[in-house]
Short mmCIF file of the C-alpha atoms (twelve columns), coordinates in Angstrom:
data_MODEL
# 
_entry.id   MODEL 
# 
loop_
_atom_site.group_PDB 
_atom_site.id 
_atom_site.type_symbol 
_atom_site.label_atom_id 
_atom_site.label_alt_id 
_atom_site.label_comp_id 
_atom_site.label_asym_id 
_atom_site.label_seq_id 
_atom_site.Cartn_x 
_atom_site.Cartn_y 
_atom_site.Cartn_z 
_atom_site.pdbx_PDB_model_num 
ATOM 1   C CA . UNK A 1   99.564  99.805  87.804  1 
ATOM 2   C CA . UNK A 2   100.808 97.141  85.643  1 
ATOM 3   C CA . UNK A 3   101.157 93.852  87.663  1 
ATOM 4   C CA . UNK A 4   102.223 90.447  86.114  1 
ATOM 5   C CA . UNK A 5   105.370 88.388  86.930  1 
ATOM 6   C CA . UNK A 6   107.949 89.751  84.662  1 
ATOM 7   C CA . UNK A 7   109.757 86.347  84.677  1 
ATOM 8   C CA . UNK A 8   111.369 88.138  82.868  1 
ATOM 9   C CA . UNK A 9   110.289 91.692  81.944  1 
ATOM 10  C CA . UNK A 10  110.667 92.101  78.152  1 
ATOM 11  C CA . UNK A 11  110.272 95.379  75.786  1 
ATOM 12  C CA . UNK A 12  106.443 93.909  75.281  1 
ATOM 13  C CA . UNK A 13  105.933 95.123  79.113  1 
ATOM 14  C CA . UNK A 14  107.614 98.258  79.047  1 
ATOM 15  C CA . UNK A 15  106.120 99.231  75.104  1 
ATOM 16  C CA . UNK A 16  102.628 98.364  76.580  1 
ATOM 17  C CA . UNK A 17  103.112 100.715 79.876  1 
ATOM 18  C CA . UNK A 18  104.690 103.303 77.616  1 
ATOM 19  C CA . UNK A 19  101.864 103.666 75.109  1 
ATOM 20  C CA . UNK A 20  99.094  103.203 78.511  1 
ATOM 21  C CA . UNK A 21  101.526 106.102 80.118  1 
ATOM 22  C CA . UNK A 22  101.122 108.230 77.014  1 
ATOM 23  C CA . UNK A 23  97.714  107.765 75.445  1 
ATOM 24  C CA . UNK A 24  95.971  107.586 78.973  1 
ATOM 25  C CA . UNK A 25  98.497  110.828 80.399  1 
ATOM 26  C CA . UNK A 26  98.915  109.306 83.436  1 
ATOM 27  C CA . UNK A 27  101.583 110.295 86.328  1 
ATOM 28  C CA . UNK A 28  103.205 107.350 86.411  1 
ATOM 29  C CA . UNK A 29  102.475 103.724 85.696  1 
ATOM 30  C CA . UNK A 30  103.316 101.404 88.863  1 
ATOM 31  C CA . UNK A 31  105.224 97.832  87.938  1 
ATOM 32  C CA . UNK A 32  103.872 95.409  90.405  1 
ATOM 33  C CA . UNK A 33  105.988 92.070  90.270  1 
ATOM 34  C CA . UNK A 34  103.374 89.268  91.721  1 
ATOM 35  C CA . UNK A 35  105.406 87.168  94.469  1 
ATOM 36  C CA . UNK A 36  103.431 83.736  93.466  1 
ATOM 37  C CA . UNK A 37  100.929 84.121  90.446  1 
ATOM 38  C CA . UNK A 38  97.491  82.818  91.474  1 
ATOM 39  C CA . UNK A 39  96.325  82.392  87.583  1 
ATOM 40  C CA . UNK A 40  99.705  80.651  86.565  1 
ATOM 41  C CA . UNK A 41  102.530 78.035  87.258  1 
ATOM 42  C CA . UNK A 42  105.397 79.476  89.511  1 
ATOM 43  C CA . UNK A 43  107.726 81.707  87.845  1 
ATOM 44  C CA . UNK A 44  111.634 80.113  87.474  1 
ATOM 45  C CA . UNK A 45  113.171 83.085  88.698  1 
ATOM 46  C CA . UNK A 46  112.413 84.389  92.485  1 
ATOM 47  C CA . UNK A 47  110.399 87.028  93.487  1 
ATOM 48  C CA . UNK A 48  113.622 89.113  94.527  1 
ATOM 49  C CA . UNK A 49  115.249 88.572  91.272  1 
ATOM 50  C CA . UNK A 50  112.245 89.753  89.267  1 
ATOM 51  C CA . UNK A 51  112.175 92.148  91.060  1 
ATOM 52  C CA . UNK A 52  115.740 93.439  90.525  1 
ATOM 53  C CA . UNK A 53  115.021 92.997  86.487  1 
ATOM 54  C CA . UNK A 54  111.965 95.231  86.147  1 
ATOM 55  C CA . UNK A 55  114.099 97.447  88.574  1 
ATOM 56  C CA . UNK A 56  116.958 97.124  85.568  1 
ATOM 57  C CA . UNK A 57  114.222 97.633  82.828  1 
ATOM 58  C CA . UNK A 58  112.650 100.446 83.991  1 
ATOM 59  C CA . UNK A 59  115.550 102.366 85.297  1 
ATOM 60  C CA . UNK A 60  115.726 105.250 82.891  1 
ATOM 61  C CA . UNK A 61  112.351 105.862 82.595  1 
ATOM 62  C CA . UNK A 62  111.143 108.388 85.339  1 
ATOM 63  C CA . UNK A 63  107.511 107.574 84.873  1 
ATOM 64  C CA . UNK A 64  107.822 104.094 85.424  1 
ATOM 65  C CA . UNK A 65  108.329 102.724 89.469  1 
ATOM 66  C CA . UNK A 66  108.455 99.268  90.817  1 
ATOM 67  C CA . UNK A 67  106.056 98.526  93.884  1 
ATOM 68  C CA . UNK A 68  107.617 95.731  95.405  1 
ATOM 69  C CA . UNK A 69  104.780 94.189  97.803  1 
ATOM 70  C CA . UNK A 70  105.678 91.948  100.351 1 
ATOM 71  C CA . UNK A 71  106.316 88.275  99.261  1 
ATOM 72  C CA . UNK A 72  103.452 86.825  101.077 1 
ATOM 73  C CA . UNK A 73  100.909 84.377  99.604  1 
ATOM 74  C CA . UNK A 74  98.310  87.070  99.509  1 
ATOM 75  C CA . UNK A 75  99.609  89.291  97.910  1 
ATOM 76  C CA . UNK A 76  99.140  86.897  94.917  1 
ATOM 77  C CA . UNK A 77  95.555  87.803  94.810  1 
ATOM 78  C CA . UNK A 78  95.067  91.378  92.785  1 
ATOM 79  C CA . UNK A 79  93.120  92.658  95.381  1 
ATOM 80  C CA . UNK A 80  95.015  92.595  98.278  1 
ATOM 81  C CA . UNK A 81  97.832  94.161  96.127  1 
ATOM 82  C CA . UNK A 82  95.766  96.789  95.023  1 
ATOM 83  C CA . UNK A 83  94.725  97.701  98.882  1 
ATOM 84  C CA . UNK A 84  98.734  97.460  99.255  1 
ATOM 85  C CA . UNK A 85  99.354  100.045 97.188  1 
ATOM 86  C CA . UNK A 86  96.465  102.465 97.696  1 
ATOM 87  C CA . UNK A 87  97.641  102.213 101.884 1 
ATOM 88  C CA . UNK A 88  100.710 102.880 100.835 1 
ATOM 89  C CA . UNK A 89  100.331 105.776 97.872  1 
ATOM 90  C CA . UNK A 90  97.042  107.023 98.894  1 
ATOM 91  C CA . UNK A 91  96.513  107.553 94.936  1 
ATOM 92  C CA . UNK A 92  93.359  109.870 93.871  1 
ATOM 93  C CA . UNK A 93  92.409  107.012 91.056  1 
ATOM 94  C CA . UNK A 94  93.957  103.735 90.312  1 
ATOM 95  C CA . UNK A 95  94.562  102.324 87.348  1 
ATOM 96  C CA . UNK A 96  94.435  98.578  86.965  1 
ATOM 97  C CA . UNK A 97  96.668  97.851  83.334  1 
ATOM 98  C CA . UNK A 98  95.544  94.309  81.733  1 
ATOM 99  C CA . UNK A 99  94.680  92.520  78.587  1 
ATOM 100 C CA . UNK A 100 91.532  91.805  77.489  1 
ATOM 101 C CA . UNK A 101 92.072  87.507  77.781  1 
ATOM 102 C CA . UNK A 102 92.987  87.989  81.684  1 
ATOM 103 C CA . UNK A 103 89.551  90.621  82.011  1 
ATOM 104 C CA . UNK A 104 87.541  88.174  80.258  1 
ATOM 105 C CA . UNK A 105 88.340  85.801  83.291  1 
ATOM 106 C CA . UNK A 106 87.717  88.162  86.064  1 
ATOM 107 C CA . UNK A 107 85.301  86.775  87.407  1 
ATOM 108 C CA . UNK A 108 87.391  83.915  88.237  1 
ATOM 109 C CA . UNK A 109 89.498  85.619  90.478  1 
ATOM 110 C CA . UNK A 110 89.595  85.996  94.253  1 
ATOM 111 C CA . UNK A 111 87.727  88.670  95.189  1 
ATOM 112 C CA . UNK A 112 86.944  90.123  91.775  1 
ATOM 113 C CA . UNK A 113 84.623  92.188  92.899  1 
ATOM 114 C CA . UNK A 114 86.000  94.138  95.698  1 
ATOM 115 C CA . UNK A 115 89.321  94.387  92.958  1 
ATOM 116 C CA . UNK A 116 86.307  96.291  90.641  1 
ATOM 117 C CA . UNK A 117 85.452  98.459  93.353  1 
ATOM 118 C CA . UNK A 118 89.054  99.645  94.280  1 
ATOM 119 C CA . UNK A 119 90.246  100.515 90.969  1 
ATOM 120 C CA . UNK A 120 89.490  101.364 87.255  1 
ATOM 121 C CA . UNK A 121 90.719  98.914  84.369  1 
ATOM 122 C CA . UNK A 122 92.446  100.373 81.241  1 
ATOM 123 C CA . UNK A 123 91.494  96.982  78.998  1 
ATOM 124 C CA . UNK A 124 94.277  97.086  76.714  1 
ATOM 125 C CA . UNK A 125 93.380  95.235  72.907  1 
ATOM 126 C CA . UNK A 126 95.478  94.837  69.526  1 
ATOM 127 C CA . UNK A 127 94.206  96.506  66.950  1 
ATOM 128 C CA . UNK A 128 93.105  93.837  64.640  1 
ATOM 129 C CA . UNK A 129 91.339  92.212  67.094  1 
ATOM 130 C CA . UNK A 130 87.664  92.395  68.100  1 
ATOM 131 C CA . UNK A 131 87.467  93.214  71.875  1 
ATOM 132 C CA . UNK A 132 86.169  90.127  73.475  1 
ATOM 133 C CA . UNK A 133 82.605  89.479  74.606  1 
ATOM 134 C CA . UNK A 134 82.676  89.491  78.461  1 
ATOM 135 C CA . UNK A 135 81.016  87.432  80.976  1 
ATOM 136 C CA . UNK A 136 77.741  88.889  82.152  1 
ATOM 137 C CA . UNK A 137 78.736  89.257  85.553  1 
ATOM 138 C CA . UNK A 138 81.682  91.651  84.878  1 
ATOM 139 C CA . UNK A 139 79.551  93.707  82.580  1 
ATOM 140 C CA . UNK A 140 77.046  94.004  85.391  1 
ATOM 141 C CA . UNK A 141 79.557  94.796  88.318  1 
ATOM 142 C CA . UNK A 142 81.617  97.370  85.954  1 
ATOM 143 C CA . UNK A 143 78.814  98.621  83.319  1 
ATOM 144 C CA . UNK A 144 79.456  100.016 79.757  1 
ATOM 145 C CA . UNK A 145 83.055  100.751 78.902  1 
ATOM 146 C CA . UNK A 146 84.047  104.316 78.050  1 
ATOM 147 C CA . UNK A 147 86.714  105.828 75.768  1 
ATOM 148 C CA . UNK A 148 90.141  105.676 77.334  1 
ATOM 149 C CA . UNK A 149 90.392  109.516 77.292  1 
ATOM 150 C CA . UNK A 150 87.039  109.543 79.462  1 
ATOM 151 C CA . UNK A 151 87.965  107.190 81.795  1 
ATOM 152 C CA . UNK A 152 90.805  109.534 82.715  1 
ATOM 153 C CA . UNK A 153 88.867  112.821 82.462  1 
ATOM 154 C CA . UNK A 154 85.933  111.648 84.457  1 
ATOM 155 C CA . UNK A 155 86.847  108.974 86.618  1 
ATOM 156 C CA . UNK A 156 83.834  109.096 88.653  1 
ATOM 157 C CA . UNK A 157 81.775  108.351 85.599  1 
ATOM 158 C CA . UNK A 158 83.345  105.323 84.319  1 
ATOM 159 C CA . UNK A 159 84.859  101.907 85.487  1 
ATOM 160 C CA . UNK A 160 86.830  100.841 82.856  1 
ATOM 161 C CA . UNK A 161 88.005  101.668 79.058  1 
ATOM 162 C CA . UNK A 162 89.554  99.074  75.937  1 
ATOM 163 C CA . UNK A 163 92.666  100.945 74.543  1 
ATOM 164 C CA . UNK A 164 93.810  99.454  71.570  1 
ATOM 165 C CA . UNK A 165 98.096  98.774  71.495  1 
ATOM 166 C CA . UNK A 166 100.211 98.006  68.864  1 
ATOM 167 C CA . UNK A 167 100.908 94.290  69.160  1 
ATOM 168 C CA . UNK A 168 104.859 93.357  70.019  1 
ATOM 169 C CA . UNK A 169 105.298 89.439  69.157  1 
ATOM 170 C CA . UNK A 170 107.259 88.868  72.421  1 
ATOM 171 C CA . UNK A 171 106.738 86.543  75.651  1 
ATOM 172 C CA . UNK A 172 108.520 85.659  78.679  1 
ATOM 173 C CA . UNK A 173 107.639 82.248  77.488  1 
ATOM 174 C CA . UNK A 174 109.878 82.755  74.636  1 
ATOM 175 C CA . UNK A 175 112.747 84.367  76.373  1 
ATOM 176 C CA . UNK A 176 113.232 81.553  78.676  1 
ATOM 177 C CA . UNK A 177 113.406 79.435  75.963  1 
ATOM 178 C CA . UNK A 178 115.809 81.538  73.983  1 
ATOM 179 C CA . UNK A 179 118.617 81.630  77.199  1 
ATOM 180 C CA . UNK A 180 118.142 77.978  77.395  1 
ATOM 181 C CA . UNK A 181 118.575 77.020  74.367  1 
ATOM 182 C CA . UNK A 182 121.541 79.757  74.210  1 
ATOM 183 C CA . UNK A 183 119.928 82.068  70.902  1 
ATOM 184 C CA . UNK A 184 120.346 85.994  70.695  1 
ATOM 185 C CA . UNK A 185 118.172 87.610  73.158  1 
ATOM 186 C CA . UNK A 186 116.400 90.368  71.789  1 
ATOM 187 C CA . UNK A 187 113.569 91.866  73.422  1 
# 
């Protein structure tokens, strides 16, 4: 699953879930618009709109799906969404997509630990960069990272995996600027 706001989705989403979808040889990578962030401002556009655009975006790719949760306050928390979705899929494993900065910070989220328990996290890194240090409490919780390849193949062995992507110098941030400053949108 990749979750974030998409506000809006941009080709750095869907090149990040493609290369996760093809390295990691996964069924199908789940887009999970979050109805109100809990680790950012509100996003302009509403949750029914975003969710229409990552609809839009990921329309001719087969392996991509949007799981729209309900827009309810708690689903803003990753770990109520990610009991959302395994009630409703009843997936084998799932996959938790996310960057190294937002894993760092785990422990700061709401429940971070029964999130760690309910899924496995495909920590995804550029390849020039280091992968960060993490807190001690996430190594603790999650133990030593695996290959990416061995996360998949054993699942019951592992927690969670770095897999280094290709960096794409886009952002949502950006975007919104862009259309409001009326530039070529590309991306």
């Amino acid at each position: 699953m990749l979750g974030g706001t998409f506000d809006p989705i941009h080709n750095g989403h869907l090149r990040l879930a493609l290369e996760v979808y093809e390295h990691c040889k996964l069924d199908k990578i789940l887009f999970v618009p979050t109805p109100m962030p809990e680790h950012r401002a509100s996003p302009k556009a509403s949750f029914d709109h975003r969710c229409r655009m990552v609809e839009e975006a990921i329309k001719p790719l087969d392996y991509f799906e949007l799981f729209q949760l309900p827009n309810e306050k708690r689903y803003a928390f990753s770990c109520n969404a990610v009991s959302k979705i395994k009630q409703a899929l009843s997936p084998t494993y799932l996959f938790f997509v996310i960057g190294d900065d937002s894993f760092a910070t785990l422990p700061s989220w709401h429940e971070w630990r029964r999130l760690a328990k309910e899924c496995k996290f495909i920590v995804c890194t550029r390849p020039t960069e280091d992968p960060l240090q993490l807190p001690m409490d996430i190594a603790k919780q999650l133990g030593k990272s695996s290959e990416s390849n061995e996360l998949i193949s054993k699942p019951n062995a592992h927690r969670w995996a770095y897999l280094s992507i290709p960096k794409l110098d886009i952002s949502a941030t950006y975007i919104r600027k862009a259309a409001k400053e009326h530039k070529q949108l590309y991306g």
